[in-house]
Structure formats: C-alpha cells, structure tokens
DRENKE-153451 format. One record per residue (C-alpha): x, y, z; residue in three letters. Coordinates in steps of 0.25 Angstrom, whole numbers. Example, Ala and Ser with C-alpha at 12.3 -4.5 7.8 and 13.67 -1.06 7.14 Angstrom:
node c1 49 | c2 -18 | c3 31 | type ALA;
node c1 55 | c2 -4 | c3 29 | type SER;
// end
This chain:
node c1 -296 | c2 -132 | c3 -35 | type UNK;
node c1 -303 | c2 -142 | c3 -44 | type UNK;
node c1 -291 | c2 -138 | c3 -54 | type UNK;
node c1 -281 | c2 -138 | c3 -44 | type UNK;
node c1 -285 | c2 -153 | c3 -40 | type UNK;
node c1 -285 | c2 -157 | c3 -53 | type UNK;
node c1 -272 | c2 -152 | c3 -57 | type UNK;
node c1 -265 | c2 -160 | c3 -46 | type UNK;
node c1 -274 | c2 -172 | c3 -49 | type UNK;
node c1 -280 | c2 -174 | c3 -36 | type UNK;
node c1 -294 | c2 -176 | c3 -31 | type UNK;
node c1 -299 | c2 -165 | c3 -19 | type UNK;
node c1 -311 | c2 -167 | c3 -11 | type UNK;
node c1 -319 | c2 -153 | c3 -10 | type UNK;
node c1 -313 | c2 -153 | c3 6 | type UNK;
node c1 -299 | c2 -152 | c3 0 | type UNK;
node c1 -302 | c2 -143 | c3 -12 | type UNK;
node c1 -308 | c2 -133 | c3 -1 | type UNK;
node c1 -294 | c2 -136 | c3 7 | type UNK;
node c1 -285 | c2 -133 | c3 -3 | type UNK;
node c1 -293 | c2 -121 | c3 -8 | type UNK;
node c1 -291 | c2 -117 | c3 7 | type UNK;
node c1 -277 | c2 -120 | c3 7 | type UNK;
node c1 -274 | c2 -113 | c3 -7 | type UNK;
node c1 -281 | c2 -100 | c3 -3 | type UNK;
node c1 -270 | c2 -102 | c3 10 | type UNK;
node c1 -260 | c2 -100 | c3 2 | type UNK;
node c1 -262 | c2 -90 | c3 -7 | type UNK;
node c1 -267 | c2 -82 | c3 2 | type UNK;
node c1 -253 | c2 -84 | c3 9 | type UNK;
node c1 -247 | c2 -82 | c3 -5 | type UNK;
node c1 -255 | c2 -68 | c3 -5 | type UNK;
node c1 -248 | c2 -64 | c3 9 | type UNK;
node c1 -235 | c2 -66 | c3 4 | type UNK;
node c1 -236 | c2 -60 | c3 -8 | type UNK;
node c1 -242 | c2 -46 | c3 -1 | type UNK;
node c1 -229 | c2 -48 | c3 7 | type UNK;
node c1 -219 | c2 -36 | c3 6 | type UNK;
node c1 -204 | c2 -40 | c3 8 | type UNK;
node c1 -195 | c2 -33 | c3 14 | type UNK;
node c1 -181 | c2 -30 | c3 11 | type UNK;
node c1 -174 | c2 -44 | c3 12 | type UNK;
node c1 -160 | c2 -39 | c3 10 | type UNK;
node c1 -150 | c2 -45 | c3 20 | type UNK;
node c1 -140 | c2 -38 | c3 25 | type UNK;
node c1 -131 | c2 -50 | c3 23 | type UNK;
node c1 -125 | c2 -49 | c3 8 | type UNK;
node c1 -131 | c2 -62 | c3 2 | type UNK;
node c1 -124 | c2 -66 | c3 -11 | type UNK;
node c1 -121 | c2 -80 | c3 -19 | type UNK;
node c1 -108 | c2 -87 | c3 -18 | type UNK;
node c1 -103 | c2 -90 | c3 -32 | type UNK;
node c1 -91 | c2 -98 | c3 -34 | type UNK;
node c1 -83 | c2 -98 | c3 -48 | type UNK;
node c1 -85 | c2 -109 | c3 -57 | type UNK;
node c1 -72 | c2 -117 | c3 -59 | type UNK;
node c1 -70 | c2 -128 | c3 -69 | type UNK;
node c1 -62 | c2 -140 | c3 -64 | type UNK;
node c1 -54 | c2 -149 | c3 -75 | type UNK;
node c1 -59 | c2 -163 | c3 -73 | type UNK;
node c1 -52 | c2 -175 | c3 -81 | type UNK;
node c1 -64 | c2 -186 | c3 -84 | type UNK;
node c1 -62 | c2 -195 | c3 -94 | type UNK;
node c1 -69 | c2 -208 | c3 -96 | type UNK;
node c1 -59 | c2 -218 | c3 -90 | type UNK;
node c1 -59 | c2 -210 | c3 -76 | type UNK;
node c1 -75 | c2 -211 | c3 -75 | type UNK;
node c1 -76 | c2 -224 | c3 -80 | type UNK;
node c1 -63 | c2 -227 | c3 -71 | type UNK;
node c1 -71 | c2 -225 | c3 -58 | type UNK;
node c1 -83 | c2 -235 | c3 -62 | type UNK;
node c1 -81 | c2 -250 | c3 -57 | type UNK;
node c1 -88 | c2 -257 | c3 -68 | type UNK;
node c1 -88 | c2 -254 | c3 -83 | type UNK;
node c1 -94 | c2 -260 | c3 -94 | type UNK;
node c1 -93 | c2 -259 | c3 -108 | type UNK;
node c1 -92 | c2 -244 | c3 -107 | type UNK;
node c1 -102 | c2 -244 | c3 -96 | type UNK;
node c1 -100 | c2 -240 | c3 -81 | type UNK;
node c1 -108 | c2 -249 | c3 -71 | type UNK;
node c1 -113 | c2 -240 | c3 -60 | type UNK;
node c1 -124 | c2 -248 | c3 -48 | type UNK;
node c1 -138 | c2 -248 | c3 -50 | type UNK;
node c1 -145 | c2 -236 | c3 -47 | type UNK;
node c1 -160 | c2 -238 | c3 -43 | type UNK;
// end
C-alpha cells in the first residue's frame, strides 16, 4: 500500500491504508466473480450490422480573394479576427 501511496504522491494515515486495502480486496474479489462468469450466447435475433455511406468528393473553388473576401479587416497580408481569451 506504501507503494501505492507514493506513486500517487499522497500521504495515508494507517486507518486509510487498512480502508483502501479493504476497498482493493472488494474489487478484485468482484473482478474474480466476473471473470468466473460464463456468458451465454449473446446473439440477437435482430440482424445488427454498420451503415456505411460511399465516400463522394465535392469540387470546391477556394482561392485567396474569396477567404480573405469574407474578413472585415486586413492588414498588410493579415486578417484581424477578435481576441480570443
């Protein structure tokens, strides 16, 4: 537990180490269970299968007038834009 502690950097007073050995032993015990778990056949009867769409390449005319068209303010080759912060 000591190893545990110091790899997160945080200081554990002997009441929380026996807690958290507590709480670790919980889990993996739960961890265990499902492990020792036999599934079933999850088949559906519904069909499940992805919905692929083809790829299509749109044409698109972009030159630098049009984007530098749609700014209000320029400046000597530089577009203003409002403060982000």
């Amino acid at each position: 537990m000591e190893n545990l502690a110091a790899l997160a950097r945080i200081e554990l007073t002997e009441g929380e180490k026996k807690d958290l050995l507590s709480d670790m032993d919980s889990i993996l015990g739960y961890v265990k269970q499902i492990e020792n778990m036999k599934v079933e056949n999850t088949e559906s009867e519904y069909k499940v299968y992805n919905v692929w769409r083809e790829d299509t390449v749109e044409v698109r005319e972009f030159s630098k007038e049009l984007i530098t068209g749609q700014f209000s303010e320029a400046q000597d080759r530089f577009l203003k834009v409002k403060k982000i912060l």
